[in-house]
N, C-alpha and C positions, 0 to 999 in steps of 0.2 A: 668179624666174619671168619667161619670158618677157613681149613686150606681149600677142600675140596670145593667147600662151595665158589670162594675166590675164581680157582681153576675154571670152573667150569662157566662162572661170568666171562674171563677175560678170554676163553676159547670160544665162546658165541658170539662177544664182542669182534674180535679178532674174525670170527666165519660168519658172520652175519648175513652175508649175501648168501648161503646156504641156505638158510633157513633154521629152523633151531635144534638144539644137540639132544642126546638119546644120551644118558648115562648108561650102557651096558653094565658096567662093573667097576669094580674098588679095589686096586691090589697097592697095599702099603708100601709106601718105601718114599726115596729121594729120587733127584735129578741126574744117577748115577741108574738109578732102578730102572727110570721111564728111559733113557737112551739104551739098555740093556733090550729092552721089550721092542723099542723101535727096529735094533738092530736083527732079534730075532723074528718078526715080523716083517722085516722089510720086503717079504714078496710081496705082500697082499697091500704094503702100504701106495697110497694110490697120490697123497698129497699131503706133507708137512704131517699134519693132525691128525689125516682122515686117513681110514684103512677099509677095504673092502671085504666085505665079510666074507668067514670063511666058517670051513665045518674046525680045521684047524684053532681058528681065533675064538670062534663061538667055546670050542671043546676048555682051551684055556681058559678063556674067562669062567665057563663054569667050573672049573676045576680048584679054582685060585683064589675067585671074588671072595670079598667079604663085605658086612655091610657098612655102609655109611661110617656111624657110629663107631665100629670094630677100631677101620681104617683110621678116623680123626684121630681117637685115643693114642693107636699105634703109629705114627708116622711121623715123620719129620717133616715142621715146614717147607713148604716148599717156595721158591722165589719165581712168579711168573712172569720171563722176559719176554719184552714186547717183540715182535720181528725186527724191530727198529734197532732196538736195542743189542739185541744179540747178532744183528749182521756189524752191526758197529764195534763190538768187541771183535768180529773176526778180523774186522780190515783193520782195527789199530793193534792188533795182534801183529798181522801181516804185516805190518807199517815197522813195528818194534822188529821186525826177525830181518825187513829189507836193509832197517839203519844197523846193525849189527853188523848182517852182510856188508855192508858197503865199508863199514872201519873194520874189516878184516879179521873179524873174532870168530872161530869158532863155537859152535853151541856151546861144548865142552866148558872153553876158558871162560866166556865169560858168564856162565854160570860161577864156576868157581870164584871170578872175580865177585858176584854179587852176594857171594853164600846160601844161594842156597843149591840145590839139586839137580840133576840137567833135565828131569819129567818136568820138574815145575815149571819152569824155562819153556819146553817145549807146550806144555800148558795155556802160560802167559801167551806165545805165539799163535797159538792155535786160537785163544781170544775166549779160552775156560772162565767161562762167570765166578768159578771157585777160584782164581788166584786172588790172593789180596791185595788191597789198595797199594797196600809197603811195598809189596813185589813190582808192582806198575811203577812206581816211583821211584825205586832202585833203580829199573831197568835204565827208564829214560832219562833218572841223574848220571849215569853212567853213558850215556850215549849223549849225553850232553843238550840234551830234548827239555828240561827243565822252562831252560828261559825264554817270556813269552805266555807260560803257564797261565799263570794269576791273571795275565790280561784276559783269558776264555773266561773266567770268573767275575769280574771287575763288575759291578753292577751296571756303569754306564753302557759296556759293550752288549747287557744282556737283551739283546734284540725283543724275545719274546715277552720280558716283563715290562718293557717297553710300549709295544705292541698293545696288549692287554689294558696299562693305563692309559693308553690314549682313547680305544674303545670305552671305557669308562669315562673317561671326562666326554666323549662325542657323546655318550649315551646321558649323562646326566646335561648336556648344553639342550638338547634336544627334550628332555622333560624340564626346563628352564626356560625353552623356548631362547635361547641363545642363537644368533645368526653365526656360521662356523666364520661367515668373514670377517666378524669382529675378535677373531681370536687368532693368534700366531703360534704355531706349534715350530 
């Protein structure tokens, strides 16, 4: 699938209760581009996604758009985080910059201690989908956050694949015609 098309499933999925989306326009670029746009449009922005039109917004998009096709060609993927997702990088952002606070590092050092840069850092904390995994793993091998890790991993803890095959085994006892009380989960 395309990116745009992607985009524009997982913003109707995401707005559903709206009712469904209007593509205005195509303007190329990244997740650096779109925060650019929001920030220049934020008067007219009414909620998250949705911005209420204007002679302003209207005037840029035709000024700017390109089509479909142009855009694909020219653009870089783009990664579309779920709200879940991206409110979750901000609080373990938050979460990483309170345990630093708390063992007494300044942004500064322990960036230095981590090598790399104090933007990145600031980045990381802010909960930037662009830091890298190494960076997240730095941080919290350094803050001592490591251990425990592997258990969030560990298959038997993973609640929802759990979940899931039990739904499948109750769904296949029932076309078995299976009574649940002769089984012990």
């Amino acid at each position: 699938m395309k990116p745009i098309e992607s985009r524009m499933r997982a913003l109707q999925k995401e707005y559903s209760h709206v009712g469904p989306l209007s593509l205005l326009g195509v303007i190329p670029g990244n997740r650096k581009t779109e925060l650019e746009l929001h920030k220049k449009f934020d008067d007219e922005n009414v909620s998250y996604e949705w911005f209420q039109g204007s002679d302003r917004l209207h005037n840029f998009i035709a000024d700017n758009c390109v089509s479909i096709q142009d855009a694909e060609e020219n653009s870089e993927p783009t990664m579309v985080f779920t709200a879940e997702a991206e409110s979750k990088l901000k609080e373990i952002g938050e979460l990483i910059k309170v345990a630093r606070c708390r063992r007494g590092f300044s942004a500064s050092s322990f960036a230095k201690r981590m090598g790399i840069d104090r933007r990145s850092l600031t980045s990381l904390e802010n909960g930037s989908p662009a830091v890298s995994l190494g960076t997240f793993f730095q941080a919290i091998s350094f803050l001592g956050l490591l251990r425990g890790l592997e258990e969030v991993f560990c298959p038997e803890n993973d609640v929802e694949a759990i979940a899931i095959n039990v739904y499948k085994i109750r769904r296949n006892m029932r076309k078995r015609n299976i009574d649940e009380d002769k089984v012990n989960f």
